[in-house]
Structures are given as C-alpha cells and as structure tokens.
N, C-alpha and C positions, 0 to 999 in steps of 0.2 A: 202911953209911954211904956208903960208894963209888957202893952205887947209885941213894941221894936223890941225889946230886951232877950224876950224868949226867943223871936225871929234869928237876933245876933247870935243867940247861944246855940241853935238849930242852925244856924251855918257854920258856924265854927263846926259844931262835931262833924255836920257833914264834910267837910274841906278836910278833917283827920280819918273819918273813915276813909275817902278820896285817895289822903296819902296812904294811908295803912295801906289799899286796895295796891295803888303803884308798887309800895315796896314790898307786897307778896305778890303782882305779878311781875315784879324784873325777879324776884326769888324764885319764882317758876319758871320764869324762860331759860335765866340760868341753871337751874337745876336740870330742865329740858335739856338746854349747851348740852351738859356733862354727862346728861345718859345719852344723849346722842353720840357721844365723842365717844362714850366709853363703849357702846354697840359697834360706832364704827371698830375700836381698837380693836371686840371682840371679834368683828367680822375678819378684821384683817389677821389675828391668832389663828382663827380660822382656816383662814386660806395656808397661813404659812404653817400650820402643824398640817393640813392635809398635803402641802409640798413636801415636807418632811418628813410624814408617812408615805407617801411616795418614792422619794429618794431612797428611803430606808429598805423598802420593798425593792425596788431596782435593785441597789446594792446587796439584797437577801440574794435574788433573783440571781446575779451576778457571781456573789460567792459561793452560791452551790455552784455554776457553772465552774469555775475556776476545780472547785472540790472535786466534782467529776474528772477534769480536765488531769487536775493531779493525780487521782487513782488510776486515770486509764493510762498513767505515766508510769507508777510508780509499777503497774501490771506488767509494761513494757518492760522495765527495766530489770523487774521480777526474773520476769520469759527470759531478757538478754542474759541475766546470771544465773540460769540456768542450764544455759544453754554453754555458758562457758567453760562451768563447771563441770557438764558432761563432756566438752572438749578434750577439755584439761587431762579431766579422768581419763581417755582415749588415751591422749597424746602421752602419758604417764604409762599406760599399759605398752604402750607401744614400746616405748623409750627403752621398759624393760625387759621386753621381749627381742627388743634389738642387742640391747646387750647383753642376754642370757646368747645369743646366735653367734654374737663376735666372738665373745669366750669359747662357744663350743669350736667354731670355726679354726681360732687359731690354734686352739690346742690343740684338734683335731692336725691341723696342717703338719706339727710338730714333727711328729714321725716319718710321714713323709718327705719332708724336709732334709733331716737328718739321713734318712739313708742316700737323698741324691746328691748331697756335699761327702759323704762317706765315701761312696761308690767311687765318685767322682776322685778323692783324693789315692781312693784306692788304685784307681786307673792308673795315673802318675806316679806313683811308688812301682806298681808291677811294669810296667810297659812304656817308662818313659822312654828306655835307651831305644825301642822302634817307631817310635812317635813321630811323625815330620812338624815342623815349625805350627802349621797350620791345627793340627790336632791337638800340642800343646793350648794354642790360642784358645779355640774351643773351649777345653776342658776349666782353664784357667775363668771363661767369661762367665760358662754352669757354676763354680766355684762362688767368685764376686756374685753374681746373682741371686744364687743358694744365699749368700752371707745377708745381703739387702733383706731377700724375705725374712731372713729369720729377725732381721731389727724390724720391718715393718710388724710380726705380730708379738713382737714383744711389745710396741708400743702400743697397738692395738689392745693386746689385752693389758697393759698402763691402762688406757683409754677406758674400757669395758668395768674394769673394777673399780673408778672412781666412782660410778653410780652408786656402788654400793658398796664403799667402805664408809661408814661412822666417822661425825665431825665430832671431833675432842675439840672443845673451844677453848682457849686459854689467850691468857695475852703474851701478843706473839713480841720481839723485837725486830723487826723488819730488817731495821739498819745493819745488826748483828749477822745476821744469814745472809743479804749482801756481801759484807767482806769474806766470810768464811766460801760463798761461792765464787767470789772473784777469785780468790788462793785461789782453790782448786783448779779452778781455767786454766791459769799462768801458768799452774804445775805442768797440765799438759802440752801447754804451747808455753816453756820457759825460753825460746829465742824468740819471742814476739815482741815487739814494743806497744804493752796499751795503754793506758792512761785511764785508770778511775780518777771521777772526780762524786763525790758523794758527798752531798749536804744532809742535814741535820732528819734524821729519818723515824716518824714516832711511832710508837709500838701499834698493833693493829688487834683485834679480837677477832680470832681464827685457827685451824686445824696447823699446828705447826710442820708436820711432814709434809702437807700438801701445801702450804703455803713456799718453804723452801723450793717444791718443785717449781712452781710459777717462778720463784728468783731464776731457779736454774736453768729452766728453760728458754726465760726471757736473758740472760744473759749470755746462754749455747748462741742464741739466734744473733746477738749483736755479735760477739766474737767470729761466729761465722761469717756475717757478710759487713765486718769490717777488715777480712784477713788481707783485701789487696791495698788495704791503706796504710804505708810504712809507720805512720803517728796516728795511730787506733786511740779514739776516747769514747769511752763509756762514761754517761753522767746518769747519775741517780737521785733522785730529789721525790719532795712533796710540797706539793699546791695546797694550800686550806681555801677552800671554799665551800659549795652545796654537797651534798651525802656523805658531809666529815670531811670531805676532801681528797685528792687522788697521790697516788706516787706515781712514779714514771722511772722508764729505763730508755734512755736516750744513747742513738751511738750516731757515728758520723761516717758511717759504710755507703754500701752503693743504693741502700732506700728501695722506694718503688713507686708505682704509677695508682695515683689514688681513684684512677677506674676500678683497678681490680679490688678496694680494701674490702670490698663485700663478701670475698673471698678468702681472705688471708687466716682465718680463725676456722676453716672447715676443714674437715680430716681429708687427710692426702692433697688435698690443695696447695698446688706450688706457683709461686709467681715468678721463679729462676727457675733454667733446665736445669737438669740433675750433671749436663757436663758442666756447669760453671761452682755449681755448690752442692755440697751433699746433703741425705737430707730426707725422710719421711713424709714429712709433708703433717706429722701427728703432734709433735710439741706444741702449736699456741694453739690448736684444739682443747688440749690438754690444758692447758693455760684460761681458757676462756670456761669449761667444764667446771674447772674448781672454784674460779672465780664466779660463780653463776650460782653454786654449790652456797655460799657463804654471803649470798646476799647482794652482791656488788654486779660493777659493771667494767668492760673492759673494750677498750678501742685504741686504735691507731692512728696516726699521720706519718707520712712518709712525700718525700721526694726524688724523681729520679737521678739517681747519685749526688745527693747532700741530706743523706743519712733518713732514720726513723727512728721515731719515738712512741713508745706501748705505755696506756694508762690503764690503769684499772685503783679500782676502788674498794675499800675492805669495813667493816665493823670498827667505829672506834671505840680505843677502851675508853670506860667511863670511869675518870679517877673517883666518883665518890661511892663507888661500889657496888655496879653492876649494868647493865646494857638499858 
C-alpha cells in the first residue's frame, strides 16, 4: 500500500511538472508571437524610414535643382536690370543733349528771325505805294510765317527748359488754377459762349507754375477746338480710383479719331490742318513732359466731333503729413 501511495504522489508531481511545462511553453510561443510581431514592425520601420530617407533625398535632390533654377533667374533678371539701367542712362544722356540742341537751335534761330520779319515790315513802310496787290501778298505771308516761327521756338524752348527747371513740390490747389485760367480764356474770347462746369477738385502735390501750365494748356486746347460750337462746355472733374486717382478736362468740340491718339502728346504733332485751327503742335507735349516730370500719367479719349477728354494723374497730398 505504501508503494501505490508514493506511485500517486510521483504522478501527481509529474501531471504539475506537465502543466508547469504547458504554461511555460504557450509562455514562449507567445513571447515568440511578440518578438516576431515586433521584428516584423521592425522590419516594416525599416522599410518606411528607408522610403523616407529616400523621399527626403529626392526632395534634397529636387530643392537644390529648384535653388539653381532660381539663381540662374535671379542672374537673368540681374543682366535684364542691368541692362536697363544702362538704357535708361543712354536714354537720359540723350534726352539732355537733345535739349541742350533745342535751346541752342532756337535761340540761335532768334536773330535770324528777327531780321526777316524786320526787313520784311521794312519793305511795306518804304515801298508799299509801288508794290502791286501780288507783292503785298507775298510780303504779308513772310510776315505771318516769320510770326508762326517765332511761336513755334518760343515753345520749343518752353519745351527744352522743362527738362531742367527744378520741381518745388508744394500742395497745389488744382481746382483754384482752374478757374483763375478759365477767367483768363473768356478775357480773350469775351464774345464767346462757354460753359464751365467744375466739380469738386482736390489739391494735388506738385510744381505749382508748371502744374498751372498743364491747366492752361489743356484748357487753350478745349477752347480752341470747341470755337465752332455756339454752346462751348468745358467740364472739369476728378475720378478717385488706382494712382490717387485722375482729373480730367473734358470739352464737347470737334474731338478726334482714336487712330491717331498715339500721336497727339508728340511735339509738332497735329491731328487738324493748320487752315482749320491754329496751333504748334507743342502745348500737350508740354502737357505730357511735366506730367511725366511729377510722377503721373496722362492720356486721351476722343471722338470724331463729340468732343475730347485729357486725363492725367498727379501726387496726392497726404493730409497726415507727408508723401
């Protein structure tokens, strides 16, 4: 009996070794599982940090391309303002040596001038009483002729020395020099009928004497080619929109063909013959010069015969104390 007993107790342990054995090997296969799983994860970090170091490389790879791509832009663009700026400089030298030529040109002409209107009126004082109709004629058209030249290089050299007269900037009142050169107009044509009509005009930052002349010039120009219209208007206003905003001098004359505006702002450029209106052909040169001068910009629209309107654009003042 003693030695079933021991037998029973020698199977019992063994049956608990047994289990013990079971649940240290499901312990190890599981543990196994989990370094497996956790190799695979490894393997897959793996894989996706070397995609990622890849990408990152492409993308190095990539931005220096880009890098390059911009500096051999930024070279280009170098060269192009280089290049511009020796234009510029040209086109400046030029500019001034054209108008050191005008100047001398018409002063030079001066003289000249002057004796063949002299001569000329001399001739007509001594020798009119033998003169026949025709010889009058003549002398008379040297005269008018003589008289044209001498206004063409008066404005010419206008023209010539806006290059180099000095901008005093101040703030200008626009609307104020308007009327003061509308008076003036009417003084000269006081049997005219014209009609201002002028809206609300604000001050501009600019050369006040040269700013006048753009009024006066652009208002000579409406007065002139609205003289066949019995009810002449001249409007004057300002648009606020982009670069501060524009003024304009609007009149209701015989206009023009918007083929030629390419034309209308070049010296001695006429788009009437000289038998229908008088005229140089140098005031909206003069007009476009100063306005060019000051920063702005200036253009036309016109119709043939329902009138033209001249914009241009100026500095505005800055009410809180400076540009």
């Amino acid at each position: 009996m003693e030695g079933s007993g021991r037998e029973d107790r020698d199977l019992d342990g063994l049956q608990e070794k047994l289990v013990e054995m079971k649940l240290t090997y499901s312990s190890a296969l599981l543990e196994l599982d989990r370094l497996t799983a956790e190799r695979e994860g490894m393997r897959e970090l793996q894989k996706a940090t070397l995609g990622l170091l890849e990408d990152v490389e492409a993308e190095r790879e990539r931005s220096h391309d880009v890098q390059l791509a911009l500096l051999n832009i930024l070279e280009d663009v170098e060269e192009e303002r280089n290049k511009v700026e020796s234009t510029k400089a040209q086109l400046e030298s030029v500019n001034q040596e054209l108008e050191a030529f005008s100047y001398s040109v018409s002063h030079d002409l001066r003289a000249p001038l002057r004796a063949i209107s002299g001569f000329s009126q001399a001739v007509l004082d001594d020798y009119l009483p033998i003169l026949d109709d025709e010889g009058k004629k003549y002398l008379k058209l040297i005269q008018e002729n003589a008289a044209h030249m001498g206004l063409l290089i008066d404005e010419l050299l206008d023209f010539s020395r806006l290059g180099r007269h000095p901008l005093r900037m101040i703030d200008v009142n626009i609307e104020e020099i308007a009327r003061i050169v509308f008076d003036e107009l009417m003084a000269q044509e006081p049997a005219r009928h014209v009609e201002l009509v002028i809206h609300p005009l604000p001050p501009a930052r600019g050369d006040a004497s040269m700013l006048r002349q753009v009024m006066f010039n652009l208002f000579s120009n409406a007065f002139k080619f609205t003289r066949t219209r019995k009810d002449a208007v001249i409007e004057v206003g300002f648009i606020p929109g982009a670069e501060g905003g524009s003024y304009f001098v609007k009149d209701n004359g015989v206009g023009f063909d918007m083929m030629y505006v390419n034309r209308i702002f070049s010296v001695f450029q006429r788009l009437h013959p000289a038998t229908e209106f008088e005229g140089t052909g140098v005031g909206l040169a003069i007009v476009k010069r100063i306005i060019d001068r000051h920063g702005g910009r200036v253009w036309a629209e016109g119709y043939v015969d329902l009138g033209a309107t001249f914009y241009f654009t100026l500095p505005e003042v800055d009410r809180d104390g400076g540009r």
